[in-house]
N, C-alpha and C positions, 0 to 999 in steps of 0.2 A: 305533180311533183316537179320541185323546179331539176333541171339537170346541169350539165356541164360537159363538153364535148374533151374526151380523149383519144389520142392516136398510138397505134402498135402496128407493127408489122402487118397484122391482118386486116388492119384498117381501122375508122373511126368509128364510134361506142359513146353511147349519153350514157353519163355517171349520174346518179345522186348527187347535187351538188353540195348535200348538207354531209356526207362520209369523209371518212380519210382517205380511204385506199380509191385505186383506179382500175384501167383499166384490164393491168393483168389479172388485179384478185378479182372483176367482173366478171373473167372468162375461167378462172379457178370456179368459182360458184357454179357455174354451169356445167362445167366440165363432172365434178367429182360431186356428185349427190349421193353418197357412200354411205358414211356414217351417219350425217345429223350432228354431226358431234365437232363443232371447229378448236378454232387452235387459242381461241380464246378461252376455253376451259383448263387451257393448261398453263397454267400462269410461270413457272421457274422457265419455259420453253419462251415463253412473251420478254422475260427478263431478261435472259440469255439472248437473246436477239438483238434486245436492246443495248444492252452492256457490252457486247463484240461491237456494235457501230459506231457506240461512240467510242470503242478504242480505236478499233478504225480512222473515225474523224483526226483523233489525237494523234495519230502517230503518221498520218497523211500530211497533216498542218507539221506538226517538226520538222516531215522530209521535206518543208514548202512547196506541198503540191494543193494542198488546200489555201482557202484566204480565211482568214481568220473571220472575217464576219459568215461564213458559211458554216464552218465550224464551231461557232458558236452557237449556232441556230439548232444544228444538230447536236450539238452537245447535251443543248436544254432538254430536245424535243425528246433524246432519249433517254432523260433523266425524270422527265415527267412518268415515262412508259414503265421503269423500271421502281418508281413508285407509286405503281398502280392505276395511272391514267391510259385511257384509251384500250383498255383491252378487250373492248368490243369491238373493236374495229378490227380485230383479226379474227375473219370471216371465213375463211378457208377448209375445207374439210380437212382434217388430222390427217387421212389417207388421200394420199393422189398422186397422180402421175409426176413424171419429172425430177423426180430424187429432189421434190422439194424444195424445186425452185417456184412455187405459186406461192409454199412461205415464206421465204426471201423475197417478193414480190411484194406480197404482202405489207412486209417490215418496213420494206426502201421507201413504199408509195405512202402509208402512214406518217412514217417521220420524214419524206420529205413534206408530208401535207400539213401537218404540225408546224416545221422549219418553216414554212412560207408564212404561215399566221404570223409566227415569231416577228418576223421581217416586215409585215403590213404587209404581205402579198396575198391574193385568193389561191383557194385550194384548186390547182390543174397549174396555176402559171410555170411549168416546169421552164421555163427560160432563164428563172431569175435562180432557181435551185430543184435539181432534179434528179431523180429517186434512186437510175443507173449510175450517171455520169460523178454525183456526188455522196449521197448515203450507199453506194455500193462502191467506191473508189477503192481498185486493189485489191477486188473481194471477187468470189463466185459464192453461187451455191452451193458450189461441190466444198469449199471448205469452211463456210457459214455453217449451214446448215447438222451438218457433222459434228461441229465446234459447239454448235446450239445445244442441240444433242446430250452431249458428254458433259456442258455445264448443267443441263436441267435437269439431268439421272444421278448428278453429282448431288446436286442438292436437295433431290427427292430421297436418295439414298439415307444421308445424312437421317432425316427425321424418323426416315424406316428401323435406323440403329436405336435412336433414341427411345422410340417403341418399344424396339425389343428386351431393349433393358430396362423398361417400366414394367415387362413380364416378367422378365428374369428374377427383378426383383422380389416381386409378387409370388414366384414359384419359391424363391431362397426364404419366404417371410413363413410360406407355409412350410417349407420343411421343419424349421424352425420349432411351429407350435406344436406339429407333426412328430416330431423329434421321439419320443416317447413310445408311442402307438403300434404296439404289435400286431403286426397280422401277415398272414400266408402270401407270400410272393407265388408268382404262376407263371411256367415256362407252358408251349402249345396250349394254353386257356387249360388246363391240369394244375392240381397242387403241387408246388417244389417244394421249396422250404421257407424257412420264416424271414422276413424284415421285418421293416418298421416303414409306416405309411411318412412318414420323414425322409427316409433314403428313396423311395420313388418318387417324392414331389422336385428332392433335389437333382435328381437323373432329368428331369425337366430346365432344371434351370441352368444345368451345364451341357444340354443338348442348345440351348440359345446362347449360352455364351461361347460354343464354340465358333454357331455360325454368324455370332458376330463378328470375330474375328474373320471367317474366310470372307465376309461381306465388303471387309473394310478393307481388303486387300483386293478385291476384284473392282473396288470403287474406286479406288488408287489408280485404276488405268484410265478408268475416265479424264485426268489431268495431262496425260499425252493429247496433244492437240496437234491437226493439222492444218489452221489457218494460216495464209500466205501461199497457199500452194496453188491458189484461185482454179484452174480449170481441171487440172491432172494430175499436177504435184511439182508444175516445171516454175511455178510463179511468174509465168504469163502475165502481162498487164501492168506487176507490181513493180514498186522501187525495190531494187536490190538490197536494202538497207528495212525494208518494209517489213520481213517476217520475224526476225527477232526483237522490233522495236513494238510490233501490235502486238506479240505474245508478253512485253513486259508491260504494257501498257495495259493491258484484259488482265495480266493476275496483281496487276494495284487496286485495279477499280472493282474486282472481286475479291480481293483477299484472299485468292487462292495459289498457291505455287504452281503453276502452269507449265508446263513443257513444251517447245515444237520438237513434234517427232524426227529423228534423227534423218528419213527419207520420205519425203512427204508424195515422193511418189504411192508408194506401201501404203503409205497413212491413208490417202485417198481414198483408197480401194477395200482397204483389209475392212472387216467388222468384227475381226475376232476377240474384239476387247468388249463385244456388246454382245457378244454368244458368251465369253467367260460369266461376264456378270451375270444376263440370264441364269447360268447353269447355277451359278449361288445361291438365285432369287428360289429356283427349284430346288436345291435344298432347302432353303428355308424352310418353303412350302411343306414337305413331305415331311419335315422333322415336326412341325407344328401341327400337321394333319393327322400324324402318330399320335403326339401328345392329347389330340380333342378324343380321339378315337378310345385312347384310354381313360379319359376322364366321361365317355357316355359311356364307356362300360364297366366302370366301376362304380358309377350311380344310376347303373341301372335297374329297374324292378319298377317303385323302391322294394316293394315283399318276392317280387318272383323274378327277380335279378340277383346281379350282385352284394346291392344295396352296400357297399362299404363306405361314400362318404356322398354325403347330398351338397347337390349344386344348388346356387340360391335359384329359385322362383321368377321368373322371368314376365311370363304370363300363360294364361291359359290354351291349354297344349291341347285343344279338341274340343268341334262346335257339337260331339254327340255324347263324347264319353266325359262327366264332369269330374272335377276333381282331377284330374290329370294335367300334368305339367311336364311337359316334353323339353330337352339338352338344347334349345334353339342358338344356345354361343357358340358353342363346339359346333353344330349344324353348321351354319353359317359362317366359319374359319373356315373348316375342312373345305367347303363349296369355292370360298376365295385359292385356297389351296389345287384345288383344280383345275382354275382358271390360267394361275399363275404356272402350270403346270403344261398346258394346252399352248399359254401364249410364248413357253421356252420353245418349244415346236416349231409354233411360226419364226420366231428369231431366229430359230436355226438356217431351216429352208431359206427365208428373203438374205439370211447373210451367206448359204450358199449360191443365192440362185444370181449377184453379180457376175457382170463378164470384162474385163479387159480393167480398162482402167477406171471403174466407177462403179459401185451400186445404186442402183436405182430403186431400191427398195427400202431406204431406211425410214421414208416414213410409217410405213408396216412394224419395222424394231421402234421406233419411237411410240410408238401410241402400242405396243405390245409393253415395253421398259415399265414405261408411264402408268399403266394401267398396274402390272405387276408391284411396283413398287410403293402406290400410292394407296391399292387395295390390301397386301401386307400391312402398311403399316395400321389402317383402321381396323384389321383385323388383329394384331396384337392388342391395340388401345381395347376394343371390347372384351375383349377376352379375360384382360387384366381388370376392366373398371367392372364388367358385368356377371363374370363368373370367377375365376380364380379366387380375387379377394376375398369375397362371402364363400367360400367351401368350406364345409363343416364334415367332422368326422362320427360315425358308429363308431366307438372306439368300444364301450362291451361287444356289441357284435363282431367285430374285429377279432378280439382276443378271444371270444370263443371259439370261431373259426380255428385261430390256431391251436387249439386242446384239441378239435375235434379232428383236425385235418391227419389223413396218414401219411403227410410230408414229414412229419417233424420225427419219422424213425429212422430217414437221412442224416439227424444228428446223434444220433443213436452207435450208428454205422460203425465208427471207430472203435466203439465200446463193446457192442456184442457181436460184430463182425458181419460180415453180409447176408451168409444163409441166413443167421438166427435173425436178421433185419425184415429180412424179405418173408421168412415164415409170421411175422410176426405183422407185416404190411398187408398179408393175402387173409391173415385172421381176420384183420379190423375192417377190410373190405367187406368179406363177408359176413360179418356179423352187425358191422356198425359199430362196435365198442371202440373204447379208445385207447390210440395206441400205449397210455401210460399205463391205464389198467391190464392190458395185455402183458406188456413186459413185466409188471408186478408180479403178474398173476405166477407166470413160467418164471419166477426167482432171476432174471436174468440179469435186473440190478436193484438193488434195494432205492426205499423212498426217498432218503438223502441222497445217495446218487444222481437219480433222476430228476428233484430239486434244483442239485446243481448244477445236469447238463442242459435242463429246460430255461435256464434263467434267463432272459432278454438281450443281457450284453450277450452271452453265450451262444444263443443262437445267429446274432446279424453279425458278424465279428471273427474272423480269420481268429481264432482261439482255444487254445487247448487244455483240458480240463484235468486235472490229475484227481483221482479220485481214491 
């Protein structure tokens, strides 16, 4: 394999001479055999790389510290990247030492090796444009990197919203049909008293739309940026004129309203804008993990369960028992739910475990965000395309349960009072009859009466019956 000779501090290294990158991301590869899993996989992270450099380039060339033909080279090569070229060339494992400067390494050695093509130079001639001195002009890792970060959780978030409200949807659509459907609500898994299979699909879909809202508020901080602050927060290296000119520069060319942090010392260091969202991402989780939990056990059975409403058929739930078909959506959320649950954990600890002026851990939060965010949202889409939609009700078995349940002498309560409630709740228990025939029976309210305190709106409905 033909090579090409590069130089670093540690010395000289044959590259590949058909690659982009050199010879830092060569010693990246070796160093961090972790995951298996590079940074190529994560495409809004590859984007975001790209889209800071060449605002970088842009607003270096305004201060006239760039030449325009160099800036231009870069301009392209990270316009190429940002529309999908080259993202195999970021080879680097997601985890590794450095607070992720082997990706910034990465970024600089690719598009500067791209910018040489541009120019009819071969890839290594770093004389004529080089990966430090010019795709990193004004820049560290420390607030690249961070800045990468916050744009690619930005816009991973985004899709995760749009998810959720393709559930929410879906749960608002069943309430809807649901709307109707009496049956026994159950507080500690015991009979309480009556709703409608309507009002529990919609407690679903305003459990997601709340935490849409806390989502879109904790993703809001992601637009605090601390590029310009290059090594610490003191903008070392930069034009004095450099940090508010690349933050206006990065939110044209993303469309996003951008901030620099008010102290980008702070900014540097804190990660507690990436423990908030975490902490959102975990409720998500747990609210969604509720929701599966209650939708396997209310189609459970289907005969020696709950059996109240059947989840569509997914596939065959067991190589010994046939005819069985086991909750694999709900399965499967809940397990993402876990994850996303484990990896707030880690977020926590690596965003405790910096010291002084830097973390060194964000690439641990990034590939924990990434993961959490990106698993959410395929977990909402299946749940909406492959269970929720097709959910059908027992809606007779339903309304039997509620005749037969000795919940419903809770609505009784008002009317014959507690003792005569309770003697009348310990009868049906023990015998099995129902508590309608019970109260008949002991004259406590006549047929009409009890007609019209059993009625459906009467029962789900803050309402008082004058009889």
């Amino acid at each position: 394999m033909a090579t090409r000779l590069e130089h670093d501090l540690l010395g000289d290294r044959e590259v590949p001479a058909h690659v982009y990158w050199g010879v830092h991301t060569l010693r990246a590869i070796e160093n961090f055999p972790i995951t298996g899993q590079t940074i190529s996989g994560y495409g809004d992270l590859i984007r975001a790389l790209a889209v800071i450099k060449q605002a970088a380039a842009q607003a270096n060339h305004q201060l006239g510290l760039l030449g325009t033909v160099h800036k231009d080279a870069i301009v392209l090569a990270c316009e190429e990247i940002r529309g999908g070229k080259l993202h195999e060339q970021f080879v680097v494992d997601v985890i590794q030492g450095g607070a992720g400067t082997s990706t910034n390494m990465n970024a600089n050695e690719v598009i500067a090796n791209r910018a040489l093509e541009i120019l009819g130079h071969g890839k290594g001639e770093y004389q004529y444009l080089h990966p430090n001195e010019h795709v990193n002009m004004g820049q560290s890792t420390n607030d690249v990197y961070p800045t990468a970060l916050r744009l690619a959780t930005f816009w991973g978030v985004q899709r995760l919203l749009a998810a959720m409200a393709r559930l929410r949807d879906a749960f608002d659509d069943k309430a809807d049909e649901f709307g109707g459907v009496l049956k026994m609500g159950r507080t500690q898994l015991q009979d309480a008293v009556p709703m409608t299979l309507g009002q529990e699909f919609r407690t679903y879909a305003v459990m997601l739309g709340e935490d849409e809202q806390r989502l879109y508020e904790a993703s809001a901080l992601m637009l605090e940026i601390n590029l310009g602050a290059t090594a610490i927060g003191t903008g070392i290296t930069a034009h004095p004129d450099y940090t508010p000119l690349v933050c206006e520069k990065l939110s044209a060319l993303t469309g996003i309203a951008l901030q620099t942090a008010p102290n980008l010392i702070e900014a540097t260091q804190d990660c507690g804008a990436f423990v908030q969202l975490s902490g959102v991402l975990k409720r998500v989780a747990v609210k969604l993990s509720k929701s599966c939990n209650d939708l396997r056990l209310l189609s459970s059975g289907p005969r020696a369960g709950l059996g109240e409403i059947n989840l569509p058929a997914r596939q065959a739930g067991s190589s010994i028992m046939p005819g069985k078909v086991n909750p694999v959506i709900p399965e499967v959320v809940t397990q993402v739910a876990y994850e996303v649950i484990g990896n707030d954990m880690t977020v926590t600890m690596a965003a405790e475990a910096g010291q002084l002026q830097l973390n060194a851990f964000e690439p641990v939060i990034a590939y924990s965000l990434f993961r959490s965010v990106s698993h959410l949202a395929a977990a909402c889409d299946t749940l909406r395309d492959n269970c929720v939609v097709g959910i059908t009700a027992n809606r007779d078995y339903l309304l039997d349960t509620v005749h037969r349940s000795v919940g419903l002498v809770t609505a009784l309560n008002p009317y014959i009072g507690y003792a005569a409630a309770t003697e009348v709740a310990t009868e049906a228990h023990a015998s099995g009859g129902s508590v309608y025939d019970i109260v008949l029976r002991r004259g406590l309210l006549t047929r009409e009466q009890l007609d019209k305190l059993l009625q459906p709106e009467a029962l789900t409905s803050p309402r008082w019956v004058t009889l």
